[in-house]
matplotlib code that plots the C-alpha trace (Angstrom):
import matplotlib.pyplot as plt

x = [145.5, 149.0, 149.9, 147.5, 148.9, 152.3, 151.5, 149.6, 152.8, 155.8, 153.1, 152.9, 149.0, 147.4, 148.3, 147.3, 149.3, 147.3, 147.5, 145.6, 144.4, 144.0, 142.3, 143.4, 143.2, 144.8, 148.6, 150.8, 153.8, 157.1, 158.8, 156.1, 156.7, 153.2, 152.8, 149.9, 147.0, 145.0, 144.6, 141.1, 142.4, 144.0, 141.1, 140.6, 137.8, 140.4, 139.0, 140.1, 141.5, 141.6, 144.8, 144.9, 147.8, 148.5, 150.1, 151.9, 151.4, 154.2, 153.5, 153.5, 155.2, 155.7, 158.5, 162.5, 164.1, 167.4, 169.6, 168.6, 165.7, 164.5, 161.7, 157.6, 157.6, 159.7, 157.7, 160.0, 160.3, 157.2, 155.5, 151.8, 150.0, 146.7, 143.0, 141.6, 137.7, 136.4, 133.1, 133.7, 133.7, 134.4, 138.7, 140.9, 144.2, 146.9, 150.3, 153.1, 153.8, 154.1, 155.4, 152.7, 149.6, 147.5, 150.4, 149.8, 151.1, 155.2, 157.6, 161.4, 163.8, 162.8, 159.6, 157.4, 153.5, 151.3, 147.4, 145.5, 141.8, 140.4, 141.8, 145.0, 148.0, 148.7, 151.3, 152.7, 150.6, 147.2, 147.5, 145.1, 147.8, 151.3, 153.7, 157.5, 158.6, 155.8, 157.6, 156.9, 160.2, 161.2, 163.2, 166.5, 169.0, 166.6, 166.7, 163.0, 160.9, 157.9, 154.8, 151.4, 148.3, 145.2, 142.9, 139.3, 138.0, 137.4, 133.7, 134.3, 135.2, 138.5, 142.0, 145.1, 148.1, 151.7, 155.1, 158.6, 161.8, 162.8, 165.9, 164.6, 166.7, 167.6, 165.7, 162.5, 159.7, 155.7, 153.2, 150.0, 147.1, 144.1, 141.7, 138.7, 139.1, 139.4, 141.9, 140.8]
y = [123.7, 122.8, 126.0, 125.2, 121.6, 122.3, 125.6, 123.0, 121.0, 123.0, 124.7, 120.7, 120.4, 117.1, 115.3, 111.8, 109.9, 110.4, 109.9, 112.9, 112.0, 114.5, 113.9, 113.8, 117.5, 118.8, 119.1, 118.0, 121.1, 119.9, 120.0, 117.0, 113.3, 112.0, 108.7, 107.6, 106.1, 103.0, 101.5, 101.9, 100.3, 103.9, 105.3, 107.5, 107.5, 105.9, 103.9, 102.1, 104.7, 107.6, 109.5, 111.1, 110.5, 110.3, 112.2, 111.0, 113.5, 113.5, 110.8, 114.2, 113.3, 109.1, 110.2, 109.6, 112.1, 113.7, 113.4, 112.6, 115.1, 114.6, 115.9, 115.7, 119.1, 117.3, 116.7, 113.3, 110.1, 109.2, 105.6, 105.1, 103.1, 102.7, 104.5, 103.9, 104.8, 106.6, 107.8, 111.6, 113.9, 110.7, 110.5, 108.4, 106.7, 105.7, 104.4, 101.6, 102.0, 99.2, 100.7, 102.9, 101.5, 100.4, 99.3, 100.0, 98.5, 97.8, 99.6, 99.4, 102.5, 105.9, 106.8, 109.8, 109.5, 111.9, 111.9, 113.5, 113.6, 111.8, 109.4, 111.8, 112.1, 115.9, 118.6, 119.3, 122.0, 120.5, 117.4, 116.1, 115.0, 114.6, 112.8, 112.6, 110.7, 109.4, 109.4, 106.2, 104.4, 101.2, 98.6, 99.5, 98.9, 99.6, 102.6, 102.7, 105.9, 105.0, 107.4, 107.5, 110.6, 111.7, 113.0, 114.0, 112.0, 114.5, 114.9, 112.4, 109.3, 108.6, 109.4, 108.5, 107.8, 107.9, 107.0, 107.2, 107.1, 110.4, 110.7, 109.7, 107.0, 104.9, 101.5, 101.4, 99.4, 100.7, 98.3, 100.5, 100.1, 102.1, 102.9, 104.3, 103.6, 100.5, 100.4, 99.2]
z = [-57.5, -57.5, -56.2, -53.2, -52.7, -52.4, -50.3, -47.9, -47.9, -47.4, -44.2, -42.7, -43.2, -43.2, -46.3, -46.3, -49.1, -51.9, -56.2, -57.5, -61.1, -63.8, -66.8, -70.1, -71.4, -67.9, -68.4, -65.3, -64.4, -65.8, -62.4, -61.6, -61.9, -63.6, -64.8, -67.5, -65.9, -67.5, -64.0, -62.9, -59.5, -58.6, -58.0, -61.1, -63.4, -66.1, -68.6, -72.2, -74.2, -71.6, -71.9, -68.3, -65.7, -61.8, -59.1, -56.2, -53.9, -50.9, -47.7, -45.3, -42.1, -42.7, -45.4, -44.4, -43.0, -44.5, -41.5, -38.3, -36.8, -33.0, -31.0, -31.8, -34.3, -36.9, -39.9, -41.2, -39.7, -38.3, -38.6, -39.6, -36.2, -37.5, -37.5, -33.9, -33.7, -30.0, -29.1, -29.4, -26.1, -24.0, -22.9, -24.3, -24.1, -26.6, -26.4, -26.5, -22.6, -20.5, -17.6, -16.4, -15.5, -16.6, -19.2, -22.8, -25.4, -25.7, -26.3, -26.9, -26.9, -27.3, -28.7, -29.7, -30.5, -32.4, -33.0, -36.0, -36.1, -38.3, -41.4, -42.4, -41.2, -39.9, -38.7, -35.3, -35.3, -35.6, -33.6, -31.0, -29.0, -29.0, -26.5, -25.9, -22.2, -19.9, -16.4, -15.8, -14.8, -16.6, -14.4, -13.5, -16.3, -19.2, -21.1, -22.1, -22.9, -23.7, -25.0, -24.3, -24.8, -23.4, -25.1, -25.9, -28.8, -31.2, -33.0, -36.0, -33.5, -35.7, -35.3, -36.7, -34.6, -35.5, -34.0, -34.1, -32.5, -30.4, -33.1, -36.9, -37.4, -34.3, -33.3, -31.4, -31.3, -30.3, -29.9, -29.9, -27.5, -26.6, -23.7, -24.9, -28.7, -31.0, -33.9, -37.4]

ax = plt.figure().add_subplot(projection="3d")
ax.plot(x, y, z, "-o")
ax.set_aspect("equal")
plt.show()
């Protein structure tokens, strides 16, 4: 299984950030960090006595980037924006654009926007919808390039939406909004 996991990983599949619990007579690989359980609020089936430990697995695209990385395939850097829920086949909106209309959202700087179906975060690759620049022109003097997608709302009626600078590392600010779809 750990082969699998970390295959899944280095390929950028959806990995939500997760602690994987083993039980007691599993031993964790020695190039893993594990730590003992005894804390049933982790989610494991841990209980007086039981000997078992957790795994953090990696946060998948929220984790820091190295050195700076730019552009919507980069798989560091990103911000979590929240689960939105859509009635699926029906179009929807998302962004942190106030200059198009209808405006959506606020943003500041340069951002980039990703969606993942459902509750996980996901790869490049298997995104709903990704978005870099919108178009839409802020007022003169303002450097602002804003994101916003539309998409289909996929058949489980949940995605997750994440955001970032265009550069990992410089300030922005995305203030999320949605046509179609309400966040959690």
């Amino acid at each position: 299984m750990r082969l699998a996991l970390a295959a899944a990983v280095a390929l950028g599949a959806c990995v939500p950030d997760v602690r994987l619990y083993l039980a007691a007579d599993a031993r964790p690989p020695a190039d893993v960090d594990a730590t003992a359980a005894g804390d049933a609020a982790d989610g494991g089936a841990d209980a007086p006595g039981d000997d078992g430990f957790t795994i953090d697995l990696p946060p998948g695209p929220t984790a820091a980037c190295g050195a700076a990385e730019t552009g919507l395939r980069r798989e560091c850097g990103w911000t979590y924006g929240g689960v939105f829920t859509c009635n699926p086949g029906m179009p929807v909106t998302l962004g942190c654009d106030q200059f198009c209309a209808p405006a959506l959202g606020r943003c500041v700087g340069d951002t980039i926007l990703r969606v993942c179906d459902g509750v996980a975060f996901c790869a490049a690759a298997e995104a709903v919808a990704q978005h870099d620049d919108d178009g839409c022109m802020p007022p003169a003097g303002e450097i602002f390039l804003c994101s916003r997608a539309s998409f289909i709302c996929p058949s489980s009626g949940r995605v997750t939406a994440l955001f970032g600078p265009s550069t990992s590392g410089r300030p922005f600010t995305c203030e999320l909004a949605a046509l179609g779809a309400t966040g959690l």
